[in-house]
C-alpha positions as CSV (number, residue, x, y, z in Angstrom):
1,X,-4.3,-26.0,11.4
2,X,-5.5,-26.4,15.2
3,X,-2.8,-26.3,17.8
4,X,-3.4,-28.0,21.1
5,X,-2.0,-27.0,24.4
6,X,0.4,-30.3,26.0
7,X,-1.0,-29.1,29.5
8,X,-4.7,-30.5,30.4
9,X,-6.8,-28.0,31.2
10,X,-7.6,-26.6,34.4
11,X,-10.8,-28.5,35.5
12,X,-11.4,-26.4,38.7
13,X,-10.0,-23.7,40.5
14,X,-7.7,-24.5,43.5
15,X,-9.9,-23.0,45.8
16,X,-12.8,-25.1,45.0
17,X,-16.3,-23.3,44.5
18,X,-17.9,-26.6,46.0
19,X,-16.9,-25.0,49.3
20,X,-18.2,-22.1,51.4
21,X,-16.5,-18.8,52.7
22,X,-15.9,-19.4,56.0
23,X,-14.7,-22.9,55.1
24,X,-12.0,-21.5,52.5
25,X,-11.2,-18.8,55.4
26,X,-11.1,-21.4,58.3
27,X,-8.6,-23.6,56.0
28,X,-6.4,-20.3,55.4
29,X,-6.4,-20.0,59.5
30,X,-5.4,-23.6,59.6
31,X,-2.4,-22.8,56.8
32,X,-1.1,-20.0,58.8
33,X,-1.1,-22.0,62.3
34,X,0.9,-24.9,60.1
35,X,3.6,-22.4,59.0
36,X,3.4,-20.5,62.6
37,X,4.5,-24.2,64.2
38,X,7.0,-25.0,61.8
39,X,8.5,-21.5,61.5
40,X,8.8,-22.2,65.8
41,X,10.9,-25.6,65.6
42,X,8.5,-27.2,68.3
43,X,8.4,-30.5,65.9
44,X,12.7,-30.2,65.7
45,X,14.5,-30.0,63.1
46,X,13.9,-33.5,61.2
47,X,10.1,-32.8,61.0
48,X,7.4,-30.7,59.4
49,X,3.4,-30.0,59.8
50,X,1.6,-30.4,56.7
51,X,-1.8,-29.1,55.8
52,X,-4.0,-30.5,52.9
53,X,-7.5,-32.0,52.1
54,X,-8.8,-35.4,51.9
55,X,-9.9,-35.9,48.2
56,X,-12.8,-37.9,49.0
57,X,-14.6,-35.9,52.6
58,X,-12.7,-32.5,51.6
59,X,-11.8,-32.6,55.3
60,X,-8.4,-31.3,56.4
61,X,-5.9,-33.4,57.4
62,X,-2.9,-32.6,59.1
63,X,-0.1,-34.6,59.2
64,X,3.7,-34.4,60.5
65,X,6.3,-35.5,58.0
66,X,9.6,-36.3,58.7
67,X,11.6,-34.4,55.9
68,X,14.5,-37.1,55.4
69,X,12.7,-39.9,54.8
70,X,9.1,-38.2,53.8
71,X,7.5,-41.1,56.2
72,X,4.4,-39.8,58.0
73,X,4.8,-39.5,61.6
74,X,1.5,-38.2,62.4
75,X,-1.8,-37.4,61.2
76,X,-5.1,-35.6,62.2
77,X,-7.6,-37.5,61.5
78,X,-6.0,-40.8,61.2
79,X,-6.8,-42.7,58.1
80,X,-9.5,-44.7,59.7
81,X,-11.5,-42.0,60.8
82,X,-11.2,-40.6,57.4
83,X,-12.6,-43.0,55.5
84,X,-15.6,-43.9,58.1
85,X,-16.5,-40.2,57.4
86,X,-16.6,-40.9,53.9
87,X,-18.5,-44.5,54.0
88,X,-21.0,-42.8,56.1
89,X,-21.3,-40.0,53.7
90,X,-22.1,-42.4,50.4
91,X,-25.9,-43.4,50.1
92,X,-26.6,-47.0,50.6
């Protein structure tokens, strides 16, 4: 009798190997400035920063949440820019 596990299984690591060193450690600087600015208040008390990456460009996006409503208030790079980066990545 087999038993299989409910969970899928685990594809990839979360750190991906697809990217380098210093691009893992420059993402972990970029974590600890996001919980530096929201461990200050400067965004107030209904907002948040966010760090994560882009599926598509694996670039980092930050964005400012508002935590009551979960709308996005900001982000860096916009959306736009995002997916130009990724158009202009795909072969023609």
């Amino acid at each position: 009798m087999t038993i299989d596990s409910i969970a899928p299984p685990i594809t990839r690591a979360i750190s991906d190997s697809r990217d380098s060193i210093p691009v893992q450690a420059a993402n972990r600087e970029l974590i600890h400035a996001v919980r530096a600015v929201n461990a200050s208040g400067q965004l107030g008390d209904k907002n948040q920063m966010t760090f994560s990456l882009d599926r598509h460009t694996r670039r980092p996006i930050i964005t400012i949440v508002n935590r009551d409503t979960h709308e996005v208030v900001d982000q860096i790079p916009n959306e736009q820019v995002l997916r130009l980066a990724e158009n202009l990545k795909q072969p023609d």
